[in-house]
Backbone as CSV, one residue per row, in Angstrom:
resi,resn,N_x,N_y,N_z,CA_x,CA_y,CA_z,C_x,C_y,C_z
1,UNK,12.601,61.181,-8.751,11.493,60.473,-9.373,10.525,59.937,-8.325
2,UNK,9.165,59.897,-8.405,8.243,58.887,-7.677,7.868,57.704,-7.912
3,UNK,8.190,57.128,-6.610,8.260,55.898,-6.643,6.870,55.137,-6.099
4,UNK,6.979,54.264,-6.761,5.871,53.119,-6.144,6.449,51.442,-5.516
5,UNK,5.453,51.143,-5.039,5.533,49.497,-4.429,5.102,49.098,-5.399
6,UNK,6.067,47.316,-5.128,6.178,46.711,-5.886,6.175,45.459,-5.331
7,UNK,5.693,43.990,-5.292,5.512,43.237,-5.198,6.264,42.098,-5.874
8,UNK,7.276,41.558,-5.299,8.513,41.203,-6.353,8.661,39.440,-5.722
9,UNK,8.704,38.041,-6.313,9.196,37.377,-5.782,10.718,37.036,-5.641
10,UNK,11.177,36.972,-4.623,12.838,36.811,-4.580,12.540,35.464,-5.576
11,UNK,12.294,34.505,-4.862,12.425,33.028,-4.847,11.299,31.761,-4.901
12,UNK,11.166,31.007,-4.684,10.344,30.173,-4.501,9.615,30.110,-3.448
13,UNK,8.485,30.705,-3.187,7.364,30.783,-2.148,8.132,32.318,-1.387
14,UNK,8.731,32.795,-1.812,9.685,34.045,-0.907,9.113,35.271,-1.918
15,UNK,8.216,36.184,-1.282,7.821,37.433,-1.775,8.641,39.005,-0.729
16,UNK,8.709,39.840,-1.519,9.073,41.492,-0.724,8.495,42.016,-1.491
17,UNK,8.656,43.466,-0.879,8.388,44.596,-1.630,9.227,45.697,-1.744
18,UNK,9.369,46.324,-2.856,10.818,46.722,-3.558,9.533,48.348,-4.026
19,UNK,10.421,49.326,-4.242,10.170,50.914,-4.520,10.789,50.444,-6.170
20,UNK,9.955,50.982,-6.887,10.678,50.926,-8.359,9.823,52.559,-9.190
21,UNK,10.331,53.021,-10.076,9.997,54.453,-10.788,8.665,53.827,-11.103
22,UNK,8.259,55.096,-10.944,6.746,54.948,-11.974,7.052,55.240,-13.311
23,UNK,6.700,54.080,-14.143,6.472,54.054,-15.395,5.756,55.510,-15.899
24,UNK,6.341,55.860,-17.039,5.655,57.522,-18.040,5.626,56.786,-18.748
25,UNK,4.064,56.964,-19.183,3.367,56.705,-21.077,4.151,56.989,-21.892
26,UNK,4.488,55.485,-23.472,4.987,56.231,-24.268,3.695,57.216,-25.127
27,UNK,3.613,57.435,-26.089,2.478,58.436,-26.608,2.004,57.722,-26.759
28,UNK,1.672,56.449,-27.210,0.927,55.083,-27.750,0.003,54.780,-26.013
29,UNK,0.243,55.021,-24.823,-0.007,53.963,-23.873,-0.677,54.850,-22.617
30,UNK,-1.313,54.217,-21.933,-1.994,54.556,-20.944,-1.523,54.410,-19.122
31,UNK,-1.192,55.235,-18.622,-0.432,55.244,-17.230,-1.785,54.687,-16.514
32,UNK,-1.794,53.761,-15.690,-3.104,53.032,-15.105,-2.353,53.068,-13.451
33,UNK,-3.212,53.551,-12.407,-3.560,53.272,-11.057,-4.188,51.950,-11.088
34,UNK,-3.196,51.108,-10.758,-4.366,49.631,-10.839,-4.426,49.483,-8.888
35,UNK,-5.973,49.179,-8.965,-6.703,48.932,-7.987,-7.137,47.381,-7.145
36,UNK,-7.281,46.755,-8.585,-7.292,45.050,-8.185,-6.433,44.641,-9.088
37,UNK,-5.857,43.453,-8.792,-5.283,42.271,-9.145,-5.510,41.339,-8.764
38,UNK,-6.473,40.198,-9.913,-6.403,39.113,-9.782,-5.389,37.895,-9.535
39,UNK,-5.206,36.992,-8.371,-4.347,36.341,-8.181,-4.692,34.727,-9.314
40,UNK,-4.174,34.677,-10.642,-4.510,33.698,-11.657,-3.580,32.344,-11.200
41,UNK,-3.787,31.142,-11.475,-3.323,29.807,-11.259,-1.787,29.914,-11.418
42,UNK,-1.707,30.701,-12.873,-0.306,30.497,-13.196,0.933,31.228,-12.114
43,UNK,-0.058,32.378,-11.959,1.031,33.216,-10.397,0.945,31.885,-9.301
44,UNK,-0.122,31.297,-9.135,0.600,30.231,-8.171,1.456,29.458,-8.400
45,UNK,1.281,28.782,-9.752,2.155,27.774,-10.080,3.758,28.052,-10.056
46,UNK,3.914,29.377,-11.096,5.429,29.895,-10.746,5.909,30.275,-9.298
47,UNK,5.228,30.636,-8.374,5.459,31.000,-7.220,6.012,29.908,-6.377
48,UNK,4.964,28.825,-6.853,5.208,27.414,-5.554,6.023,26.637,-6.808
49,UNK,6.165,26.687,-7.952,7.584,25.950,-8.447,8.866,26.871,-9.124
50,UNK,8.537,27.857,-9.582,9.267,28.741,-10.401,9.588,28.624,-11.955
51,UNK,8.454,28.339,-12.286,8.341,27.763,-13.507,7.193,26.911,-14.082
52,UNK,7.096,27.140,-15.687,5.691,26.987,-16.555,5.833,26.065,-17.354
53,UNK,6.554,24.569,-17.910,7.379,24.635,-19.089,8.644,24.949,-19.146
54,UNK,8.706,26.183,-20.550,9.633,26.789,-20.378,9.861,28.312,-19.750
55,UNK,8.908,28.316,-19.784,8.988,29.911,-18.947,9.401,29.733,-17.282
56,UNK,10.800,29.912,-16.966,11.017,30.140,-15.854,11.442,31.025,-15.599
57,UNK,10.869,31.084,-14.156,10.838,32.590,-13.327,12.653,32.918,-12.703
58,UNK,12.926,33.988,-12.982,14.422,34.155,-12.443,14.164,35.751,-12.279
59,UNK,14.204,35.573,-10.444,13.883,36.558,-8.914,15.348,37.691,-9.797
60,UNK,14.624,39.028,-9.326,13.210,39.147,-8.924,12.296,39.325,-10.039
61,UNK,10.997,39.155,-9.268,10.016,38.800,-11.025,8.719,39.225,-10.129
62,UNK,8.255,39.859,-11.107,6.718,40.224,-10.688,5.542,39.712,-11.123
63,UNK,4.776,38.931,-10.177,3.655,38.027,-10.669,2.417,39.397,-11.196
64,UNK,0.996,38.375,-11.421,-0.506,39.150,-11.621,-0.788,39.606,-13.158
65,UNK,-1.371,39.294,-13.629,-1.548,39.635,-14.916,-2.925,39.990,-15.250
66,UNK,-3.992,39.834,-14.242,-5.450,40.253,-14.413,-5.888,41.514,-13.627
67,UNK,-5.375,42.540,-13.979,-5.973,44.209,-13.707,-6.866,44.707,-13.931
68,UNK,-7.216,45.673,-12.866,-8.160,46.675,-13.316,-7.794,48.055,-12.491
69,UNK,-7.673,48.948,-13.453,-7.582,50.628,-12.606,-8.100,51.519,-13.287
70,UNK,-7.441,53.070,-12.644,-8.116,53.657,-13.346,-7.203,55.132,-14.004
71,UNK,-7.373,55.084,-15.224,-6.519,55.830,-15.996,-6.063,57.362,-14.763
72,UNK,-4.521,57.431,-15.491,-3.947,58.743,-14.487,-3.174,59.458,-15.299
73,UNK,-2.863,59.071,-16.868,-2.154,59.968,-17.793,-2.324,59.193,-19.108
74,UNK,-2.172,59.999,-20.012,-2.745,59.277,-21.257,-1.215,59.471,-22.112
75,UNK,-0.681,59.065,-22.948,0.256,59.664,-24.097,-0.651,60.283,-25.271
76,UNK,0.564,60.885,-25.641,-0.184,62.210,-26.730,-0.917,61.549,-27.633
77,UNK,-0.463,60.295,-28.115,-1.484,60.334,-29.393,-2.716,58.934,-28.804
78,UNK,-3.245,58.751,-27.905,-3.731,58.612,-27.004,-5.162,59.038,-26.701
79,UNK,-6.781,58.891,-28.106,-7.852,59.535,-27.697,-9.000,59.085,-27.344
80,UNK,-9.325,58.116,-26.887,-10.367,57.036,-26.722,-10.649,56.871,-25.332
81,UNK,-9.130,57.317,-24.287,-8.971,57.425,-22.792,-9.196,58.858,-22.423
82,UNK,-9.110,59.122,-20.969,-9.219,59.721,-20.080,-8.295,59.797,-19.363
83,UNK,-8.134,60.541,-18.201,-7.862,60.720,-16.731,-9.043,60.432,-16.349
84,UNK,-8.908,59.625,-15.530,-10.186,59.272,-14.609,-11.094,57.892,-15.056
85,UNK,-10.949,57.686,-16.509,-11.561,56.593,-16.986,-11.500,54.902,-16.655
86,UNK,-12.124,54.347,-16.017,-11.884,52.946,-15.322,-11.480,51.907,-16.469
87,UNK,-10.592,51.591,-16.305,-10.340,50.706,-17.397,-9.893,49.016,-16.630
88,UNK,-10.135,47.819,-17.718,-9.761,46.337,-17.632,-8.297,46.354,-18.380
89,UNK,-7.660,45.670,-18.206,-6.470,45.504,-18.823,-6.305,44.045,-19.598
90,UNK,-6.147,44.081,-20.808,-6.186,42.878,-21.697,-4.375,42.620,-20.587
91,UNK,-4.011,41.270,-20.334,-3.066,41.055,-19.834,-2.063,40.374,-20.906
92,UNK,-2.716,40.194,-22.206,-1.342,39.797,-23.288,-1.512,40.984,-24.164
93,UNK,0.420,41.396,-24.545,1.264,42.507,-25.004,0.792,42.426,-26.142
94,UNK,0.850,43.100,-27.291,0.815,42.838,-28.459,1.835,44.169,-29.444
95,UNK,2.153,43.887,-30.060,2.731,44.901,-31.212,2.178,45.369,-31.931
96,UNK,1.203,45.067,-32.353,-0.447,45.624,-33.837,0.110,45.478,-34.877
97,UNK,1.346,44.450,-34.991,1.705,45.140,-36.319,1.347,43.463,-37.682
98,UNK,1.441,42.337,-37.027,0.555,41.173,-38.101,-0.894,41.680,-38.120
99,UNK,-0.782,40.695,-39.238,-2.298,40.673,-39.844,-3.749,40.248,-38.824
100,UNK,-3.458,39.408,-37.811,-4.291,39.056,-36.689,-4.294,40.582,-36.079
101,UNK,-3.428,41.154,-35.462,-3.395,42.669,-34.503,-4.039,43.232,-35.673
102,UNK,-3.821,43.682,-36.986,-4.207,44.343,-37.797,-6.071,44.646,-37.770
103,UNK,-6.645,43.452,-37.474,-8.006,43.412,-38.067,-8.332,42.924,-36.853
104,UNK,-7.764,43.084,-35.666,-8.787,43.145,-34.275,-8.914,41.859,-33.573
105,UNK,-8.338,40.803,-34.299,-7.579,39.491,-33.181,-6.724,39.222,-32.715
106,UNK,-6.410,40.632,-31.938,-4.669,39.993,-31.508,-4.756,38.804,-30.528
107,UNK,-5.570,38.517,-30.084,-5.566,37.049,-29.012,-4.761,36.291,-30.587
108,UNK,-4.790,36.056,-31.139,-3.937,34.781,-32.337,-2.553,35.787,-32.419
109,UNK,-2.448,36.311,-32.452,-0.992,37.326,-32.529,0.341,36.136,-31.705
110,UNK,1.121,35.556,-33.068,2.097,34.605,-32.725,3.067,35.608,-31.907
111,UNK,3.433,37.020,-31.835,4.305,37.491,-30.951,4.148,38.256,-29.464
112,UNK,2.467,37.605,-29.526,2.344,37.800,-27.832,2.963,37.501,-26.721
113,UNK,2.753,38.490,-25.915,3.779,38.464,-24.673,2.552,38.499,-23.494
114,UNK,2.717,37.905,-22.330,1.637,38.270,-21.224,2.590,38.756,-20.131
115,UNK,1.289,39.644,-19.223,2.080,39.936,-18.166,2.130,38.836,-17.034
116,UNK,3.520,38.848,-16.454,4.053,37.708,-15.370,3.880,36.933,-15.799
117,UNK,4.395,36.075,-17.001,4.989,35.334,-18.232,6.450,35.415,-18.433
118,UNK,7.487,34.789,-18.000,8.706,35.403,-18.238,9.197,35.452,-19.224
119,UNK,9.864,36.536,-20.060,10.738,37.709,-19.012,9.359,39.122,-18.614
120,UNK,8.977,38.846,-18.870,7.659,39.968,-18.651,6.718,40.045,-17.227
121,UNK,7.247,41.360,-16.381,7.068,41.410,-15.425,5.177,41.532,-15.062
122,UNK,4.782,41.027,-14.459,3.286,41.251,-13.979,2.808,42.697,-13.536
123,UNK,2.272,42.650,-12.779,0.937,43.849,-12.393,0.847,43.802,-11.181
124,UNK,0.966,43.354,-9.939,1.316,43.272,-8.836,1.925,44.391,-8.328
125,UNK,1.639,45.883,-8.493,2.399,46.868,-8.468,1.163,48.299,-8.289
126,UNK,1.686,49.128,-8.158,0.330,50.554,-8.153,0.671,50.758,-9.339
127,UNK,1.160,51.028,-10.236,0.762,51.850,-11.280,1.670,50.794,-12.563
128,UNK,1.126,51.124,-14.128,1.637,49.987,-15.010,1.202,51.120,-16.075
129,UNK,2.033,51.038,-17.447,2.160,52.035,-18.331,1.774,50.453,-19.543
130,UNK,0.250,51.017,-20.216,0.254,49.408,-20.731,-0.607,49.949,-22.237
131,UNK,-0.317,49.663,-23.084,-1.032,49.881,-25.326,-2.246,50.809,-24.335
132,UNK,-2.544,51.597,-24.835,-3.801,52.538,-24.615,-4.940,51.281,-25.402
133,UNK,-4.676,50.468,-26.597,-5.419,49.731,-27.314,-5.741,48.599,-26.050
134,UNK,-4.933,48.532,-25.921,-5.688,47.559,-25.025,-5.617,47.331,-23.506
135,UNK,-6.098,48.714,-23.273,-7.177,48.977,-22.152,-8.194,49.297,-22.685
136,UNK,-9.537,48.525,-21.817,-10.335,48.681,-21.966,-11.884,49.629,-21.164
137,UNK,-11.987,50.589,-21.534,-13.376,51.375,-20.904,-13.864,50.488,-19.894
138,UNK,-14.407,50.959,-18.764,-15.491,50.168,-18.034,-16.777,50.735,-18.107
139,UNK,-18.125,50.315,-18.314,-19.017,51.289,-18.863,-19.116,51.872,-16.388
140,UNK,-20.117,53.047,-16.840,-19.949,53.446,-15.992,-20.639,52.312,-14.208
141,UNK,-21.767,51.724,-14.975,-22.050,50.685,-13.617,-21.223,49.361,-13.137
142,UNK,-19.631,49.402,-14.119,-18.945,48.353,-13.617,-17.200,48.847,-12.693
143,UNK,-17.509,48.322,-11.729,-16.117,48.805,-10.494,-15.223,48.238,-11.444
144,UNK,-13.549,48.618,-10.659,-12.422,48.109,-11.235,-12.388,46.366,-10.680
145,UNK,-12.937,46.595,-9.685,-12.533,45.207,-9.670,-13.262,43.937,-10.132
146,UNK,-14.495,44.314,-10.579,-15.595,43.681,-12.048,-14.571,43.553,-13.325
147,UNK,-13.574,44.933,-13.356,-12.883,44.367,-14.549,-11.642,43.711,-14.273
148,UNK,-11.081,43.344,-13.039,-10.101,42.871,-12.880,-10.240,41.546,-13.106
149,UNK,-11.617,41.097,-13.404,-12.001,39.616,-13.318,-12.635,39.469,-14.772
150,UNK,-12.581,40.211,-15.434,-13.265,39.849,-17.008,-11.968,39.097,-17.407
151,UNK,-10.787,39.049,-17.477,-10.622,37.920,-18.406,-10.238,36.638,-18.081
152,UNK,-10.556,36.460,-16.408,-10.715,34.977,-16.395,-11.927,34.562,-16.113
153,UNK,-12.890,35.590,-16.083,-14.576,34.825,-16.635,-14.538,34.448,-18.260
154,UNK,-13.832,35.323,-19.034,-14.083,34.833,-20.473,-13.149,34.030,-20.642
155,UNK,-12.063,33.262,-19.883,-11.474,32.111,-20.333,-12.520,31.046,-19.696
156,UNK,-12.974,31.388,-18.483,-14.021,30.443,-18.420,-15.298,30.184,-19.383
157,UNK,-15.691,31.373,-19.805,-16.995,30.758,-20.930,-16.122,29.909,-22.180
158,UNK,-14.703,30.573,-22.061,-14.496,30.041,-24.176,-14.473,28.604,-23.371
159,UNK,-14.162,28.204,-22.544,-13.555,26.934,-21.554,-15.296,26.242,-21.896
160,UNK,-16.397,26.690,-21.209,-17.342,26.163,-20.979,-18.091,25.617,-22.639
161,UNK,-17.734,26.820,-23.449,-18.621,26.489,-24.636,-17.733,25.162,-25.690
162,UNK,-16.321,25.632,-25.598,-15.425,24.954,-26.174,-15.644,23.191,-25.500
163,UNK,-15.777,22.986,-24.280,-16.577,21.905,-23.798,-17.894,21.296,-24.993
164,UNK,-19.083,21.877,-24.440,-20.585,21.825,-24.998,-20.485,21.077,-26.716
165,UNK,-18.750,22.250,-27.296,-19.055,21.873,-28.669,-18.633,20.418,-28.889
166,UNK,-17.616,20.123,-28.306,-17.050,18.959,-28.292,-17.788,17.550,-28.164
167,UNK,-18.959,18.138,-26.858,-20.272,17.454,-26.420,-21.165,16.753,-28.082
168,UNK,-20.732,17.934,-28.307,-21.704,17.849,-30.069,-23.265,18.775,-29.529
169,UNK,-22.774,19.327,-28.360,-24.239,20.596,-27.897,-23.580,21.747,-28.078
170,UNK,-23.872,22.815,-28.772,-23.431,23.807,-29.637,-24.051,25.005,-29.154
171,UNK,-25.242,24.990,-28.088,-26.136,25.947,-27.952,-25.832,26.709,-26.243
């Protein structure tokens, strides 16, 4: 099998790198070359404590959850992608199967999972087999690493507007 690097924390502030299989698409999912990874708060926080709450980290565990690459195999039923197509990676899992996934909000989807969220390994890795649904196209004037950063610019706007409204300024 071919292998890739992997970016694994043993421990608390203690990182290696470990050879693990490359993930194969199920027919549903998209094999991604990821190129950037955003390093998000929460990979620090588990890193320098090992733990969220309740989500604790138990080594080895793979941080990063904000990707961007670019498609390298599609699964069969799989038509909206490419080989070659630059894609963002929504970083929470979803199943499609409630009524929120159903009609195109899975952000409310009560059985979301994120990546490097435990037990759910991160993105910190070359290659990640992740819903073909949710990867997302990059139109052609945006790099991978423009999309490695779309979804913590849009936690920053819902952040900024969700502010304003509170303000009682709405605009």
């Amino acid at each position: 099998m071919v292998k890739m690097k992997v970016a694994v924390m043993d421990g608390i502030g203690k990182t290696s790198f470990v050879e693990r299989e490359i993930p194969k698409p199920k027919k549903d999912e998209a094999l991604v070359k990821l190129e950037y990874v955003g390093v998000c708060g929460s990979d620090l926080h588990y890193y320098e404590t090992g733990a969220i709450g309740n989500y604790v980290v138990e080594p080895p565990f793979v941080l990063g959850h904000d990707p961007g690459g670019v498609v390298v195999e599609v699964g069969a039923d799989v038509t909206h992608l490419a080989v070659g197509d630059k894609v963002a990676l929504e970083p929470g899992k979803t199943f499609g199967k409630c009524d929120f996934c159903r009609t195109g909000r899975y952000n409310l989807c009560p059985d979301v999972v994120f990546f490097a969220t435990p037990p759910i390994d991160g993105v910190f890795q070359e290659y990640v087999a992740h819903e073909a649904n949710l990867c997302f196209k990059l139109p052609e004037n945006v790099d991978t690493m423009s999309g490695a950063l779309i979804e913590p610019l849009a936690v920053g706007f819902h952040a900024h507007f969700k502010e304003k409204q509170k303000l009682g300024n709405e605009q």
